[in-house]
VEXKOL-368344 format. One record per residue (C-alpha): x, y, z. Coordinates in steps of 0.1 Angstrom, whole numbers, plus 5000, padded with zeros to 4 digits. Layout:
BEGIN
XYZ...
This chain:
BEGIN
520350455048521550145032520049805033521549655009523949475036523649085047521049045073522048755097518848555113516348625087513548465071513148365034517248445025517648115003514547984979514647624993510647574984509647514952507847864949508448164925510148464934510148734912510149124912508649304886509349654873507749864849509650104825509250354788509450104760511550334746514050284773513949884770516849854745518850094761518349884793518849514780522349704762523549864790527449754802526349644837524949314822529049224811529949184844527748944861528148674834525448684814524548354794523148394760519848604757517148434746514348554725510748424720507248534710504748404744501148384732498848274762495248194769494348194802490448034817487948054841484547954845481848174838481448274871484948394876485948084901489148104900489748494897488048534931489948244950493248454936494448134915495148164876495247894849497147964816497947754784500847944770502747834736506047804735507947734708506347384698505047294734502047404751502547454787499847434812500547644844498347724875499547954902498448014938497748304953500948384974502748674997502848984982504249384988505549634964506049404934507249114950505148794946506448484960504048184951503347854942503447784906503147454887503947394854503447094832503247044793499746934778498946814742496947144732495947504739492547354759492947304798493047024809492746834846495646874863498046654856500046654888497746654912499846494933502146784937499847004947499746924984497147214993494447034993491947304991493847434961493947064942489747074945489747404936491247354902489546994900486247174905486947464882487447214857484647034860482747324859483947374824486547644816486447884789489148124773488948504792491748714782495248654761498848774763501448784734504748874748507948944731510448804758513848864760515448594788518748564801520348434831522948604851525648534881524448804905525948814943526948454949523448384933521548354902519048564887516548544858516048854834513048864813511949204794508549134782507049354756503749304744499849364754496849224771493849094750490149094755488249114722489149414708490249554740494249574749496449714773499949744765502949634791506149654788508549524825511649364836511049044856514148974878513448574892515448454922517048124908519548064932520248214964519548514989515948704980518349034986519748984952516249034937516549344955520349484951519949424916517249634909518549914927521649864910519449934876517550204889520650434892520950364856517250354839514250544856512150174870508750124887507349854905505049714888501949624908499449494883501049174866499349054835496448864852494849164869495349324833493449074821490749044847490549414851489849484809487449194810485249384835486149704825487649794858489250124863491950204895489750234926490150334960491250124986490850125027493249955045492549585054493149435090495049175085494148845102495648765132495248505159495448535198498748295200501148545177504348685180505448995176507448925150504248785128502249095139505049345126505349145092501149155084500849485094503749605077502449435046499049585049500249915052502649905018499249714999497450055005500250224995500750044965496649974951496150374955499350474935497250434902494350624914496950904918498550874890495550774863491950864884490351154890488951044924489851244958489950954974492650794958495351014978493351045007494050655011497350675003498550895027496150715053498450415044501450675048500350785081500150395091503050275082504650565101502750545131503750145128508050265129506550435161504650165175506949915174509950115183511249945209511849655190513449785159516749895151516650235156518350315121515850145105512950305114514950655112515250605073511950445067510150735090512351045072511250855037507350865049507251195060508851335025505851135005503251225030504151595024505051574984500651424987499551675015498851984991496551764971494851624998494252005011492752174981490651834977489251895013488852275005486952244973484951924985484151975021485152345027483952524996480652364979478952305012478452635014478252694977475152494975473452755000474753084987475352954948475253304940477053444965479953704948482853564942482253204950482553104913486053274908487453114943486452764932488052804896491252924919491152594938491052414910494052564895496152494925494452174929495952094896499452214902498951984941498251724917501251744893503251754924501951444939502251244904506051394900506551244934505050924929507450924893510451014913513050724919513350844951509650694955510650354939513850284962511150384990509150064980512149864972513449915007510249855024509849525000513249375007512749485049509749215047510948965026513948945050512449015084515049315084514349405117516649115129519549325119520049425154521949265185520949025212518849265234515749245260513849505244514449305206513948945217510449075229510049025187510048645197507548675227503648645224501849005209499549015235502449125262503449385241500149505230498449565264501249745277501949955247497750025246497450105279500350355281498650505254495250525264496250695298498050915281495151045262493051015291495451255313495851515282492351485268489651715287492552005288493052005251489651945242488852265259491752445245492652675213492352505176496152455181495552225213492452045193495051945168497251805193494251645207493651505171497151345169496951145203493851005191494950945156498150745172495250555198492750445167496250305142497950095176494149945185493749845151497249725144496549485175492749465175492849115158494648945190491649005210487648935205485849155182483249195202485349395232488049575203484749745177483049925205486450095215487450145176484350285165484350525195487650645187486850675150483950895154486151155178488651145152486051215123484751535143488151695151489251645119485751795107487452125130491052065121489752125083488052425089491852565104493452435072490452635055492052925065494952925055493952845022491953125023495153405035496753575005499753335005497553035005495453124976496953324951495553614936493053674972493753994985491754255008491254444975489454164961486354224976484253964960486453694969486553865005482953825009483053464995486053405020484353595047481453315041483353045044485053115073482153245089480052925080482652655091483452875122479952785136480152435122483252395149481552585178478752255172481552015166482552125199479652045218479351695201483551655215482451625250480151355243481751165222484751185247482151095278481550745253485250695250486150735285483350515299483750235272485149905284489249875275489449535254493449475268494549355300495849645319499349565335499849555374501849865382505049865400504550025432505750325443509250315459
């Protein structure tokens, strides 16, 4: 589906404020001069390129003040002026940033006090800064760029091009970059947006999620792409809808985004388990919110989801099967025949999971994914849709929505959840899935209520979704285990039969336990207190 089309109602469409707006892409250095050549440029009227060598320092204080209150300070040389700049932290989602940033030239590469304090009218940002500098500042990390700039007539706007070529420096340490920044001058944040799918049918792009301050900050302390659990964002009891869609869309795409490196670069399971817990979000969230969406919308976004989720799902299997499947067992029967030559299996199709995962994730299939989702946010897409009951609920307070949609839930799961409990592993799944969709809508909404009422009612949904996926894995285990799961296992293997045989065996009692602990822990959850007001019901005709 398209969204590249003029949204009508929107937030954010012209850049009024005095804030950048900027998308940045990542891309082979050896595709940068094809890409600055390439004919498209002719036809948007592009002014004359630009070309400049960027050396800058940027500071902190020893303690890292202004790295962990998200703010940067930078002396950068340009040409014969030394410009001063501070930036804000600022809204943010797959590549992105829109922010404050001030700018103002200063007689040397040192920091100095600001010098326009008075245009800096967050006052908690002004002390910041005033404080950092009084602290005493010292050089941390430097950039030198090669920048290639021009400016360009883009869809009744105006957009600025920089390619920067260069590296990140700490000591010895460096890190080399190489992006396309695409800044909103004048006009519609869509542009940012069209433009780069516009290039992307051209050049293979990436967003870029790491600018060259995290690069910095992260070869300064040696930091290396880590796992992240998705955040809740904050929320107050006098929202809209519309402001609850927008943060938890956000959050979702931020775990998307931080656990694409751990993917791509790490060597830690838990990096795709996280991302596809943000996959499984956001989708859940296109159901959630259904009734206010246009259905087209969440169609595309949903069919988009669901072909990522399932390009990371082998991975995520054989991760489970070595990790929680396989060595449990291992490290009770470590000589057990054939145990050995079944793990060395799983990690050769772990491997080829992986190289799936990654060729996904490289796929420009994945990009437009995030481009799309970006440009939805920036532009409250979900306005594109008429005058309706259902959608002007978007413009009513969250809690109304909330308890209804929470308690239609929870009796659902209530009604289905004894029988299924009880039933084959094919109902336990099913079981597993109501739950799942209970746990993401509380927590999507849990910040409109008190925390005290929502964490009793989270945590007890979170530990009967930890033990049926405990069983669920066990299922998946064994279909690893069948000939076209694993291959090379036969019935003529009979070492790896016996090691099989084992494992199955072994996590086939572990799931008679799990099932004793399912009525308890579904006991707690029914008896627990509900933290949403339950709607009066019509009566009965």
């Amino acid at each position: 589906m398209a969204l590249s089309g003029a949204i009508s109602g929107g937030e954010g469409r012209e850049n009024k404020r005095p804030r950048e707006t900027e998308l940045k892409l990542a891309l082979d250095p050896a595709l940068a001069e094809r890409l600055w050549r390439h004919p498209l440029w002719k036809g948007h009227a592009p002014g004359r390129t630009v070309s400049r060598q960027l050396r800058a320092i940027y500071f902190d204080t020893p303690d890292l003040l202004l790295a962990r209150a998200g703010v940067e300070l930078r002396v950068r040389r340009q040409g014969r002026q030394n410009i001063q700049a501070v930036k804000a932290r600022g809204a943010y989602a797959a590549g992105l940033a829109q922010r404050d940033e001030l700018e103002a030239a200063v007689p040397d590469a040192q920091p100095h006090a600001v010098p326009m304090p008075d245009r800096i009218a967050d006052a908690d940002l002004r002390q910041l800064v005033e404080q950092a500098v009084a602290e005493g500042l010292a050089p941390i990390f430097e950039t030198d760029i090669r920048r290639w700039e021009r400016s360009i007539s883009y869809g009744g706007g105006r957009l600025s091009i920089c390619l920067d070529r260069g590296v990140v420096r700490v000591g010895a340490k460096e890190s080399a970059l190489c992006e396309l920044e695409i800044e909103l001058e004048e006009g519609a944040v869509g542009l940012v947006f069209a433009l780069a799918q516009e290039l992307l049918t051209h050049v293979p792009l990436s967003v870029a999620h790491t600018g060259k301050s995290k690069r910095g900050y992260d070869l300064l302390l040696d930091r290396q792409p880590r796992p992240e659990k998705a955040d809740r964002p904050a929320l107050d009891r006098q929202m809209l809808l519309e402001e609850v869609l927008s943060l938890s869309v956000r959050s979702c795409v931020r775990q998307i985004a931080a656990n694409e490196p751990v993917v791509c670069q790490g060597d830690d399971p838990e990096g795709v388990h996280q991302m596809r817990v943000g996959l499984r979000r956001l989708r859940s969230l296109f159901t959630v919110f259904a009734p206010v969406l246009p259905t087209e919308q969440a169609a595309h976004f949903k069919a988009e989801l669901k072909w990522l989720a399932s390009e990371l799902g082998p991975a995520r299997d054989y991760d489970v099967f070595r990790e929680e499947i396989v060595r449990p067992v291992q490290a009770v029967f470590p000589a057990a025949p054939g145990m050995a030559g079944l793990l060395a299996e799983s990690d050769r199709m772990s491997a080829l999971a992986y190289d799936r995962a990654r060729a996904a994730i490289a796929d420009r299939r994945y990009t437009r994914l995030l481009l799309d989702l970006s440009r939805w946010i920036a532009e409250a897409g979900w306005r594109e849709q008429g005058l309706t009951e259902t959608g002007a609920q978007l413009f009513a307070p969250a809690r109304d929505f909330a308890d209804a949609l929470l308690d239609r839930r929870s009796r659902k799961l209530r009604k289905n959840g004894k029988r299924l409990m009880a039933g084959p592993p094919a109902d336990r799944h099913l079981l597993r899935i109501y739950v799942k969709k209970m746990r993401y809508a509380a927590e999507f909404f849990s910040g409109l209520y008190p925390k005290k009422k929502t964490e009793p009612y989270l945590k007890a949904l979170a530990a009967l979704q930890e033990v049926l996926g405990h069983m669920n894995d066990a299922a998946v285990a064994e279909s690893l285990l069948l000939p076209k799961g694993m291959a090379g296992l036969s019935g003529k293997d009979l070492q790896r039969a016996h090691a099989a045989g084992l494992i199955l065996g072994w996590h086939g009692h572990a799931s008679s336990e799990g099932g004793r602990k399912l009525d308890k822990l579904w006991r707690r959850l029914r008896s627990g207190e509900i933290f949403w007001r339950r709607p009066a019901l019509s009566p009965k005709p």
